[in-house]
FIPATOR-581662 format. One record per residue (C-alpha): residue number from 0; residue in one letter; x, y, z. Coordinates in nm, 3 decimals. Each point is the difference from the previous one (the first is absolute). Layout:
{num->NUM; residu->A; c1->X; c2->Y; c3->Z}
...
END
This chain:
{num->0; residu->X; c1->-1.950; c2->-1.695; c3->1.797}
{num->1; residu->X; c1->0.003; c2->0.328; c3->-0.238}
{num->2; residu->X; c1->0.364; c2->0.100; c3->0.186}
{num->3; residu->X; c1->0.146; c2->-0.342; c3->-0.080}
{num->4; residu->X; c1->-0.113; c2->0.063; c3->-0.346}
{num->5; residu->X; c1->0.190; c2->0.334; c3->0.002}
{num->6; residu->X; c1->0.298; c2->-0.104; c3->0.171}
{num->7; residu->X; c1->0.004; c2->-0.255; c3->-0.327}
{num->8; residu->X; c1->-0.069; c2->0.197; c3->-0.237}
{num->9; residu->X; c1->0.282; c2->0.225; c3->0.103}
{num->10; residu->X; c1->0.243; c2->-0.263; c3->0.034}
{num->11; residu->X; c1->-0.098; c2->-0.138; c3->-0.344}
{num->12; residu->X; c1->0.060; c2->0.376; c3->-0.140}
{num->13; residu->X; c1->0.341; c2->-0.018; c3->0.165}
{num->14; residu->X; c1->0.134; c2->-0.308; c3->-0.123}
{num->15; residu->X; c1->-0.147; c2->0.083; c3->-0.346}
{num->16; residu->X; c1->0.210; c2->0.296; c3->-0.049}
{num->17; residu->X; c1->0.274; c2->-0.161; c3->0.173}
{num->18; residu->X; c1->-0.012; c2->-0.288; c3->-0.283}
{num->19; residu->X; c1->-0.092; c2->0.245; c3->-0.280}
{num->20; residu->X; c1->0.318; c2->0.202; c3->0.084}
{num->21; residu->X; c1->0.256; c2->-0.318; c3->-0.001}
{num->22; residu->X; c1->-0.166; c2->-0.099; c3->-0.330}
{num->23; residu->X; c1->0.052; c2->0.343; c3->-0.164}
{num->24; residu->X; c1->0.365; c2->0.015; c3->0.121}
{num->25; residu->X; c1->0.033; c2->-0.342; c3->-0.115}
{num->26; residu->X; c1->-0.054; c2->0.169; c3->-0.355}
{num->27; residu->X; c1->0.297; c2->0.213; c3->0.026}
{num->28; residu->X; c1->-0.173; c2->0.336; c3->-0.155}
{num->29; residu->X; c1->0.194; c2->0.332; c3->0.109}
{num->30; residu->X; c1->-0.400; c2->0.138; c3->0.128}
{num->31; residu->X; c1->-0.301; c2->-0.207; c3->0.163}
{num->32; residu->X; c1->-0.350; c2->0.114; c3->-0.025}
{num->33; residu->X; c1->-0.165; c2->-0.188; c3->0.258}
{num->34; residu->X; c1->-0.376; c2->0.069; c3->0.018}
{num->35; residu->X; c1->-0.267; c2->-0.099; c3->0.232}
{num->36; residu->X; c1->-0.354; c2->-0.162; c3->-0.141}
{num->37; residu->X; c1->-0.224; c2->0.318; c3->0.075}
{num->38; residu->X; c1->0.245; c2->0.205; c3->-0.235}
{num->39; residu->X; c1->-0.164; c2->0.194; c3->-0.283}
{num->40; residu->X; c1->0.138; c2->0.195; c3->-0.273}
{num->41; residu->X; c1->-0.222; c2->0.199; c3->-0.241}
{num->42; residu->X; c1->0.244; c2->0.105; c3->-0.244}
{num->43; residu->X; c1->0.261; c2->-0.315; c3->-0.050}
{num->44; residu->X; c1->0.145; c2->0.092; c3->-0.333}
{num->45; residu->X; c1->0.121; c2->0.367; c3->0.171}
{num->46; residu->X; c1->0.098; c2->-0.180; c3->0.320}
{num->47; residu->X; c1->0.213; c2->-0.183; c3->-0.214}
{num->48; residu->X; c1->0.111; c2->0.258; c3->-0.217}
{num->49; residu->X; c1->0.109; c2->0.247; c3->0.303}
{num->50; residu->X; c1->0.190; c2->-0.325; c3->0.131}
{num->51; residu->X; c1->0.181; c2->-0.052; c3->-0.327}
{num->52; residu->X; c1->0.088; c2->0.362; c3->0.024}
{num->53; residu->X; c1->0.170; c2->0.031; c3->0.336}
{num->54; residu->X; c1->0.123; c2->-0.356; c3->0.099}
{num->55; residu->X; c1->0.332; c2->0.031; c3->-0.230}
{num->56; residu->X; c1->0.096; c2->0.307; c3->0.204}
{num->57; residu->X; c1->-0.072; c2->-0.117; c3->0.316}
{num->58; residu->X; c1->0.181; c2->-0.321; c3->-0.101}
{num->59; residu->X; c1->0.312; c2->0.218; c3->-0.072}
{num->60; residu->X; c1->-0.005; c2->0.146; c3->0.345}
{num->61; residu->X; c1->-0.026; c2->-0.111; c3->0.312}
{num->62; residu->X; c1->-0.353; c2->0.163; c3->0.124}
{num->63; residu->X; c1->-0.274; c2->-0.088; c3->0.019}
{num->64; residu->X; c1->0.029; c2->-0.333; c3->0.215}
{num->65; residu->X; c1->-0.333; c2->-0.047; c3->-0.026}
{num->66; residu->X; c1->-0.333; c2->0.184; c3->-0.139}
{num->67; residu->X; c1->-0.376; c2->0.012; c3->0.128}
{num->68; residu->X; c1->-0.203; c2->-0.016; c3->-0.235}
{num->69; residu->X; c1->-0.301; c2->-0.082; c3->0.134}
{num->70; residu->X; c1->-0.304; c2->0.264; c3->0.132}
{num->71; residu->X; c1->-0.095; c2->-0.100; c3->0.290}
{num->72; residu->X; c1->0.075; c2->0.273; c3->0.334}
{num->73; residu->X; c1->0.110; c2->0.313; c3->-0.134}
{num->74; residu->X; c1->0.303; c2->0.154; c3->0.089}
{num->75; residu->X; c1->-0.178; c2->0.280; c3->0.258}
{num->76; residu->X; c1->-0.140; c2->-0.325; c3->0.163}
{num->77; residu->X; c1->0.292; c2->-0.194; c3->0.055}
{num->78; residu->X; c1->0.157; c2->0.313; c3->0.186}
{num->79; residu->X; c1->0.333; c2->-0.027; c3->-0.063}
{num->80; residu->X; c1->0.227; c2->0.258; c3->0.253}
{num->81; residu->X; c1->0.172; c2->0.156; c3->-0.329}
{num->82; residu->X; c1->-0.220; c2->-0.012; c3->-0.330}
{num->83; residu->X; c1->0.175; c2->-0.167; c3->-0.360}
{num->84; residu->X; c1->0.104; c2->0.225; c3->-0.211}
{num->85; residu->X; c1->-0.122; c2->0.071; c3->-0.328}
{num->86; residu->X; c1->0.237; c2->-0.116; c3->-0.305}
{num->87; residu->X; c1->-0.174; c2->-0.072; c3->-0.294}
{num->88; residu->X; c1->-0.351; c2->-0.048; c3->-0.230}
{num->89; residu->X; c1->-0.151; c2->-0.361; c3->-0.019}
{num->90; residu->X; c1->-0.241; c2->0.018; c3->-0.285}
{num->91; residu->X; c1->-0.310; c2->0.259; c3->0.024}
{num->92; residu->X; c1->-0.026; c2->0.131; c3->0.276}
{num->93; residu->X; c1->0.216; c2->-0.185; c3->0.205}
{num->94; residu->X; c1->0.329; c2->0.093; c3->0.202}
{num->95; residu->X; c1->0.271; c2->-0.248; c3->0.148}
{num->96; residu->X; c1->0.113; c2->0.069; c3->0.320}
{num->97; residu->X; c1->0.333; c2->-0.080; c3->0.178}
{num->98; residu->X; c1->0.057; c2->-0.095; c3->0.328}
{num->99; residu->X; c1->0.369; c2->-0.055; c3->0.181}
{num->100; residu->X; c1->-0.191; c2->-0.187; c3->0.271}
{num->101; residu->X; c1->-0.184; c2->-0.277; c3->-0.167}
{num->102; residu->X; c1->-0.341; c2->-0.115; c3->0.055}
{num->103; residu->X; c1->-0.303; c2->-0.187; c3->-0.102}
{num->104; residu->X; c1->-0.353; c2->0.095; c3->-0.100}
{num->105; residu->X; c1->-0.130; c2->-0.346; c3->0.054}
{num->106; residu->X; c1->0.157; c2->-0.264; c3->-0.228}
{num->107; residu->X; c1->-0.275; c2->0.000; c3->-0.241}
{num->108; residu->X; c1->0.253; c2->0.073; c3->-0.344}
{num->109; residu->X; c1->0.351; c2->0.065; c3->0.073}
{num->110; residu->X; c1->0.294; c2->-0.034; c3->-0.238}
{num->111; residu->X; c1->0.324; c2->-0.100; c3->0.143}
{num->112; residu->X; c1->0.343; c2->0.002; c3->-0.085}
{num->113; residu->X; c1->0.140; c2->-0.375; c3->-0.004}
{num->114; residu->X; c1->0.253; c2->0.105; c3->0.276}
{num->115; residu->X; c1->-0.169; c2->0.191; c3->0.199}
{num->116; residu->X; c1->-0.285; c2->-0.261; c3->-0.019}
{num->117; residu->X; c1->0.290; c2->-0.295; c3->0.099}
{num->118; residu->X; c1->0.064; c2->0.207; c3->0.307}
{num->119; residu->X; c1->-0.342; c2->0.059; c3->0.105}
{num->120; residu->X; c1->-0.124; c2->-0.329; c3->-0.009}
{num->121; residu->X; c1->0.286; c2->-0.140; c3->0.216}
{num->122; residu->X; c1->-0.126; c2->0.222; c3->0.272}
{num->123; residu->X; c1->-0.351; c2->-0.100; c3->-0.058}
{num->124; residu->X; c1->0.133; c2->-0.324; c3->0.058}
{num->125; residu->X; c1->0.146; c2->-0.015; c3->0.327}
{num->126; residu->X; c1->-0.355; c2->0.153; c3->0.150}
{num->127; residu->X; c1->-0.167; c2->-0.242; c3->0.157}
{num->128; residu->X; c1->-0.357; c2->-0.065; c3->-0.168}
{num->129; residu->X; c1->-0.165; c2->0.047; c3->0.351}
{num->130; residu->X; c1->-0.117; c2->0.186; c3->0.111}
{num->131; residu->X; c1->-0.239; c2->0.045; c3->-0.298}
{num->132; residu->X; c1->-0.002; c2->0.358; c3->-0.121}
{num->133; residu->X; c1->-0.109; c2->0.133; c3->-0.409}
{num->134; residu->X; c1->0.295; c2->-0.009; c3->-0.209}
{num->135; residu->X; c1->0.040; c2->0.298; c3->-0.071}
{num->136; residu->X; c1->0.121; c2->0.106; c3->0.408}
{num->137; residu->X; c1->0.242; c2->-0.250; c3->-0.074}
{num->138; residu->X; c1->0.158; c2->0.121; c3->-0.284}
{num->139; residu->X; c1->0.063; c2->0.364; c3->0.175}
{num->140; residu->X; c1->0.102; c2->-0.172; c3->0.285}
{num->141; residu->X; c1->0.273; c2->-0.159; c3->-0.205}
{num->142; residu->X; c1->0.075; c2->0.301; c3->-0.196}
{num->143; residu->X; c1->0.030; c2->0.160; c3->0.357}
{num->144; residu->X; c1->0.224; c2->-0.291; c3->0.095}
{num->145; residu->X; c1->0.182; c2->0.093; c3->-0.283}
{num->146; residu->X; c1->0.089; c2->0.363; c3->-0.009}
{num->147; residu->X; c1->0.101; c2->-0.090; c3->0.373}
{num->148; residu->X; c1->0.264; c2->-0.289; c3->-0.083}
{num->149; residu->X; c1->0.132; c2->0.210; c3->-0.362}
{num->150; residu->X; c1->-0.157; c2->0.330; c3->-0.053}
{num->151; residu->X; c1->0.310; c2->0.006; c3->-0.237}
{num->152; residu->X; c1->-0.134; c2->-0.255; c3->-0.220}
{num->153; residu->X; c1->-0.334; c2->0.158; c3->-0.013}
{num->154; residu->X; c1->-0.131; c2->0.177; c3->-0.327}
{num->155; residu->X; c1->-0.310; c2->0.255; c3->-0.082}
{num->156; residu->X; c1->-0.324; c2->-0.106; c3->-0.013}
{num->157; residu->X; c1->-0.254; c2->0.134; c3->-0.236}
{num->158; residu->X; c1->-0.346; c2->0.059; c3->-0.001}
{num->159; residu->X; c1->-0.221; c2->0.054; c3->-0.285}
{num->160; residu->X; c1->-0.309; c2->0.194; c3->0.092}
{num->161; residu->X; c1->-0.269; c2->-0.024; c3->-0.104}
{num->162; residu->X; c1->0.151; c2->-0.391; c3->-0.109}
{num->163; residu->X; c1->-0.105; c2->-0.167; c3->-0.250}
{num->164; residu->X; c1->-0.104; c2->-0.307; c3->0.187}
{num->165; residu->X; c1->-0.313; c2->0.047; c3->0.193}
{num->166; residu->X; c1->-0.010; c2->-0.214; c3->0.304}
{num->167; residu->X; c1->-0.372; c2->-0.120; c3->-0.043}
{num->168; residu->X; c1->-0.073; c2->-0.112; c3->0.336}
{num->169; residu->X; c1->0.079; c2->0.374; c3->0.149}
{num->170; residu->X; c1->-0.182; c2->0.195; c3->-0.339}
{num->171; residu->X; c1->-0.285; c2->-0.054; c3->-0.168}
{num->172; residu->X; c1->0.081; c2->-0.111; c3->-0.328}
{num->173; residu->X; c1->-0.239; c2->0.112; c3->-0.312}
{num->174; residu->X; c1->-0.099; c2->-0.282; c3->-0.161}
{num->175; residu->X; c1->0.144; c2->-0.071; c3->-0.354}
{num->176; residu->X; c1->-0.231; c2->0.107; c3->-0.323}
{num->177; residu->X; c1->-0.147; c2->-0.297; c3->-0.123}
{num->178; residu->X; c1->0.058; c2->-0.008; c3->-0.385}
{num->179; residu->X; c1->-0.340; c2->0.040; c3->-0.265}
END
């Protein structure tokens, strides 16, 4: 009975980021922040300041196609064959990273370009549901799909690390200060 309840689960997870994507395109904004339940952020106000600061440039070009900005593996565990490069601060401490191949790390918080995001989920689409696998296999599968059909039409990825988004279910989270 527990796999049944997994195999659901998973499926549920699938078809709620499937809707939650054709909702936020359905919006029309130029970048989607699409965020999964267990995302945490400790510092909002500087996530959104760093945001305000770099999405009118990367509106103006045509990278990134999509950011992580979630922590959740980091980038020595997802083992890519040729590491991102370097390219610029993210707050304290923080560096974002750029990567001509593009990849996921989980799809706890990323931010995506309308476009790119348009593309993406049409090739989410036409995989079948079964067999029943976490969503976020299926969204490299159909960015592999896609690099394979249009590497052309393919832009940078970018990682922030360490994100701002903490993926709680793969972290411990501190809990928040209660206030006196």
């Amino acid at each position: 009975m527990r796999g049944s309840r997994t195999l659901t689960r998973l499926a549920n997870i699938e078809l709620a980021h499937l809707s939650l994507m054709a909702s936020a395109l359905e919006s029309e904004a130029e970048w989607i922040l699409l965020l999964e339940d267990d995302a945490t952020c400790s510092d909002v106000p500087e996530l959104a300041a760093q945001l305000s600061q770099y999405l009118p440039s990367w509106t103006t070009s045509q990278d990134p196609s999509f950011v992580n900005v979630s922590e959740s593996f980091t980038l020595e565990e997802l083992g890519l064959g040729r590491p991102p490069t370097p390219i610029a601060s993210w707050g304290s401490g923080a560096t974002i990273y750029s990567s001509d191949i593009p990849f996921t790390n989980t799809v706890c918080a990323v931010l995506y370009r309308r476009e790119f995001l348009i593309n993406l989920k049409r090739v989410l689409d036409s995989i079948p549901l079964y067999p029943i696998v976490p969503i976020d296999w299926k969204v490299n599968a159909a960015l592999m799909r896609m690099v394979e059909t249009n590497p052309l039409a393919m832009h940078r990825c970018f990682i922030i690390e360490p994100a701002p988004i903490t993926q709680a279910s793969m972290h411990q989270v501190p809990p928040t200060a209660s206030r006196s």
